[in-house]
N, C-alpha and C positions, 0 to 999 in steps of 0.2 A: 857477817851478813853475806848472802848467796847475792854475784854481780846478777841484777834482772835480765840483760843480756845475753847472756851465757847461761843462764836458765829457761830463756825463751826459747835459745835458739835451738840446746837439748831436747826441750820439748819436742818441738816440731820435728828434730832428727826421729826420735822415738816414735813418734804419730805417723811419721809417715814412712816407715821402716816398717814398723806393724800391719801399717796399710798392703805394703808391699808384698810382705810376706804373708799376710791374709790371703791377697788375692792369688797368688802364687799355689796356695796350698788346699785354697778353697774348692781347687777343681777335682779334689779327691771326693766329694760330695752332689751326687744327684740326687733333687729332691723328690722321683719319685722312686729311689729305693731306701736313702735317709739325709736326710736334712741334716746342715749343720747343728741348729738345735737340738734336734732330735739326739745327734750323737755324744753332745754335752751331756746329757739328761743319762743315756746307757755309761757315758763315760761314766758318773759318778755312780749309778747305782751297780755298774759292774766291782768296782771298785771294792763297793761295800761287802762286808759279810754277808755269807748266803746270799749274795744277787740281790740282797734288800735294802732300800735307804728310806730315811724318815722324808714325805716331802718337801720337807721345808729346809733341808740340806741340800736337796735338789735346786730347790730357789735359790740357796744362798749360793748358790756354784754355778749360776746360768746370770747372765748379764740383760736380763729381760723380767719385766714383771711379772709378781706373783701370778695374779689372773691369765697373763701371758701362758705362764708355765703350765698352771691347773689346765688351761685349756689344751696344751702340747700334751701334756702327759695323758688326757681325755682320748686324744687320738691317737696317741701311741697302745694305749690301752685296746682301742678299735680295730686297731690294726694285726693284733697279736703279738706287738713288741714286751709290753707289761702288763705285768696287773696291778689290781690297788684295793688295797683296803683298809678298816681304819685303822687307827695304831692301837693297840690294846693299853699303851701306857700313855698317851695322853687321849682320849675321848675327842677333841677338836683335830688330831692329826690324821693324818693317811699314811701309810707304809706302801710302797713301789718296789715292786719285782721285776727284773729281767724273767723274760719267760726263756725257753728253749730256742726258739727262734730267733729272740730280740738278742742276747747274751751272743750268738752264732754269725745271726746278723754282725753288730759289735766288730768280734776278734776278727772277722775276714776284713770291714772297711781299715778297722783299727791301724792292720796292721801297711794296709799300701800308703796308709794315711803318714804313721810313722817313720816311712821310708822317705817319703816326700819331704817330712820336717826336718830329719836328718839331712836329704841332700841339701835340703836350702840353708841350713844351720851349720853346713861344712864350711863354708867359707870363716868361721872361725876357728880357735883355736880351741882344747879341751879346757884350757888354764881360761880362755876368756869368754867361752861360755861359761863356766863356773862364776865367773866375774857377773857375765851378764844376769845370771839369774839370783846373784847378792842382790844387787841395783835394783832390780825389779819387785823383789822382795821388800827391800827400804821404803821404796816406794810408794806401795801397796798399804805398809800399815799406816795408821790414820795417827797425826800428829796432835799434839794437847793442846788444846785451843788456851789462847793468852787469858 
């Protein structure tokens, strides 16, 4: 059995390590050239083959609700960052494209954004960010309910 303790007090290391590092990194982000949101949403559809992702891979990879999303991606659409249209293979889906702009947009924030996570993430070691990102990983996946 995990001492509650020593579980709480991780916790709160983590919560507020994240916090820290949020805010730190946050500042690679103006919202009116692209929001953090916004660059989750290009994060994964860049990712994707052809610059296309199903929307609801999009949701599942943004820490904000569905409606939340449909509406972010509405104005990312407005803006010329994406398109959208339905998905030919499920009838209720939408598919989201980086367009030329949006994908461009992306690799230029991407990458000072990258730069910034690196220097903040130097203060460990290679061996112990690998560590760190086991742990987070553990974490992450959802346990069997009793």
């Amino acid at each position: 059995m995990t001492d509650r303790r020593l579980a709480i007090d991780a916790w709160e290391s983590l919560f507020r390590a994240q916090h820290e590092v949020f805010g730190d990194i946050n500042e690679d982000f103006d919202d009116d050239t692209l929001s953090q949101a916004e660059y989750d949403v290009l994060l994964t559809v860049t990712r994707a083959d052809d610059l296309t992702a199903r929307l609801r891979d999009v949701t599942a990879n943004m820490l904000i609700s569905q409606p939340s999303v449909s509406r972010l991606v509405d104005r990312m659409v407005a803006r010329g960052l994406l398109t959208k249209c339905a998905d030919p293979e499920d009838g209720r889906g939408s598919l989201v494209r980086a367009t030329e702009a949006g994908a461009s947009l992306f690799r230029r924030i991407a990458s000072a954004h990258g730069k910034a996570i690196a220097e903040r993430m130097s203060l460990l070691t290679d061996d112990e960010l690998a560590q760190l990102r086991e742990l987070t990983s553990k974490l992450r996946k959802k346990q069997p309910s009793c």
